[in-house]
FIDREN-971679 format. One record per residue (C-alpha): residue number from 0; residue in three letters; x, y, z. Coordinates in steps of 0.25 Angstrom, whole numbers, plus 5000, padded with zeros to 4 digits. Example, Ala and Ser with C-alpha at 12.3 -4.5 7.8 and 13.67 -1.06 7.14 Angstrom:
<tikes>
tike lumdren 0, tormi ALA, c1 5049, c2 4982, c3 5031
tike lumdren 1, tormi SER, c1 5055, c2 4996, c3 5029
</tikes>
This chain:
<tikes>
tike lumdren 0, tormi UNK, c1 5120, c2 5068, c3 5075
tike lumdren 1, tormi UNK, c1 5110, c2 5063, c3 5065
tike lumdren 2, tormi UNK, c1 5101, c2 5051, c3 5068
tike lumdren 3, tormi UNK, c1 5100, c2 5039, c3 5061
tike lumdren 4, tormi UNK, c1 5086, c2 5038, c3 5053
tike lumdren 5, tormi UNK, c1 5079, c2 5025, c3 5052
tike lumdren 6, tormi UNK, c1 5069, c2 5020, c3 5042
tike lumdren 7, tormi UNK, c1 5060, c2 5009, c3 5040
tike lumdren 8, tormi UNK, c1 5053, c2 5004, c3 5028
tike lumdren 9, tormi UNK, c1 5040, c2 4998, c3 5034
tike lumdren 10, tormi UNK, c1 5033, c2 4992, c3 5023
tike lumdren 11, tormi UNK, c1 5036, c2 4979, c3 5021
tike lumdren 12, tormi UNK, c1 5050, c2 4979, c3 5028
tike lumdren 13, tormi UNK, c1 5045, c2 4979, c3 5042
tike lumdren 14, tormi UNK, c1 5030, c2 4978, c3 5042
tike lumdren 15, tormi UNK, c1 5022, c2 4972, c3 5034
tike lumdren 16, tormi UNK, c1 5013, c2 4981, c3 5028
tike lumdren 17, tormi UNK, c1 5008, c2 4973, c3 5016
tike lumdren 18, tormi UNK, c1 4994, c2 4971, c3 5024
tike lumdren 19, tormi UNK, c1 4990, c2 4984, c3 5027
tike lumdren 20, tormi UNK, c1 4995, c2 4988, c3 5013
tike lumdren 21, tormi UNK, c1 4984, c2 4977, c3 5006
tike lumdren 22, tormi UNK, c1 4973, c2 4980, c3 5019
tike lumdren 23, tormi UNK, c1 4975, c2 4995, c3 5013
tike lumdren 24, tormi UNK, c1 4974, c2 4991, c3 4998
tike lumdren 25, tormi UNK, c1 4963, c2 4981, c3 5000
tike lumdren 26, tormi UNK, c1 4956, c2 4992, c3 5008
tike lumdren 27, tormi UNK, c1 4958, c2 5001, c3 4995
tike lumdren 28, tormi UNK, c1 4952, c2 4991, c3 4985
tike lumdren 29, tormi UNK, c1 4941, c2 4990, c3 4993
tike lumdren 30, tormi UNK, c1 4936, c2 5005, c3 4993
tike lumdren 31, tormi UNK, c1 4940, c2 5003, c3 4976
tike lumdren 32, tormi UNK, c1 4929, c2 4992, c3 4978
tike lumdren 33, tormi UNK, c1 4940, c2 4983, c3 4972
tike lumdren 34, tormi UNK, c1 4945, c2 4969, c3 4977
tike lumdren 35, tormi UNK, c1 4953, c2 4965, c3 4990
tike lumdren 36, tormi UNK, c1 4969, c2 4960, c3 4986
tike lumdren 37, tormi UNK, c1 4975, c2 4949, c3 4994
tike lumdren 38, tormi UNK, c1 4989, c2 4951, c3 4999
tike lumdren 39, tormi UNK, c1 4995, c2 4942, c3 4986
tike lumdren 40, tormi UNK, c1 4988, c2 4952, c3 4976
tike lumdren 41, tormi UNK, c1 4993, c2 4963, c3 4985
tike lumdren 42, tormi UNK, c1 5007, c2 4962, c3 4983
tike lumdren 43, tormi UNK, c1 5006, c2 4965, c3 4968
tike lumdren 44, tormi UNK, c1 5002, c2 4981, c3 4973
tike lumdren 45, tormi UNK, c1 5012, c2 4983, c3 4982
tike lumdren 46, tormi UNK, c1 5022, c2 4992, c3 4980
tike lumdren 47, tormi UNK, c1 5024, c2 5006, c3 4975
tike lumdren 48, tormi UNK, c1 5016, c2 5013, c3 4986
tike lumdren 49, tormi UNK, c1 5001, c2 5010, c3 4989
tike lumdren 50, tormi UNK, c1 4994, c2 5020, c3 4979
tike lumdren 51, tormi UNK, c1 5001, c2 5010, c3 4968
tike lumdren 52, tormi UNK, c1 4997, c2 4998, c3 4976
tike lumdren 53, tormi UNK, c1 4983, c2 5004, c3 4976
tike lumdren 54, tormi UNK, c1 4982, c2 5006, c3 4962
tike lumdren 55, tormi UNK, c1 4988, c2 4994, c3 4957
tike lumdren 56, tormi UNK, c1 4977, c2 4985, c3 4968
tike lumdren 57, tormi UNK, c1 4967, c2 4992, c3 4960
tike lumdren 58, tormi UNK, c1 4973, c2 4989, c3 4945
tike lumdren 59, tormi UNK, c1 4973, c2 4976, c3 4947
tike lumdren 60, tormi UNK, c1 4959, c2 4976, c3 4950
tike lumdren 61, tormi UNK, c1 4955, c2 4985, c3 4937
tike lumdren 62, tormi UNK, c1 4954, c2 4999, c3 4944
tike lumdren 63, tormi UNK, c1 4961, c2 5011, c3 4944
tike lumdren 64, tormi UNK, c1 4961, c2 5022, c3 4953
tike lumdren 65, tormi UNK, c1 4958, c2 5036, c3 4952
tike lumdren 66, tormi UNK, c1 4970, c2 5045, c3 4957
tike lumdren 67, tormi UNK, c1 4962, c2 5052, c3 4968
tike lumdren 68, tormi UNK, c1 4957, c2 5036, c3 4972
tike lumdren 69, tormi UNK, c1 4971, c2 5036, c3 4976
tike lumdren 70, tormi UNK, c1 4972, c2 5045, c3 4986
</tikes>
């Protein structure tokens, strides 16, 4: 007899994780020496995992980052 599998999708569905994600990019600008987002600019990186959410934060404030930055 098989089992039946259960899945959840955490982020966002059921738990709110858009703080902690904007905590954890504000916390990344900041070792760049690059300015704090609000949670309205947030919203505009979000999406596409958070290395894209990462690089994106830092486009928008004229910085690039080297490949092993990312990492």
């Amino acid at each position: 007899m098989t089992r039946p599998i259960i899945v959840f999708d955490l982020d966002g569905t059921l738990i709110d994780t858009a703080p902690d994600l904007l905590d954890s990019l504000n916390h990344s600008l900041a070792a760049s020496e690059l300015a704090a987002v609000d949670e309205a600019g947030f919203k505009r990186f979000v999406g596409h995992g958070g290395r894209v959410m990462i690089e994106r934060a830092h486009a928008a404030q004229q910085r690039s980052l080297e490949s092993q930055e990312h990492d």
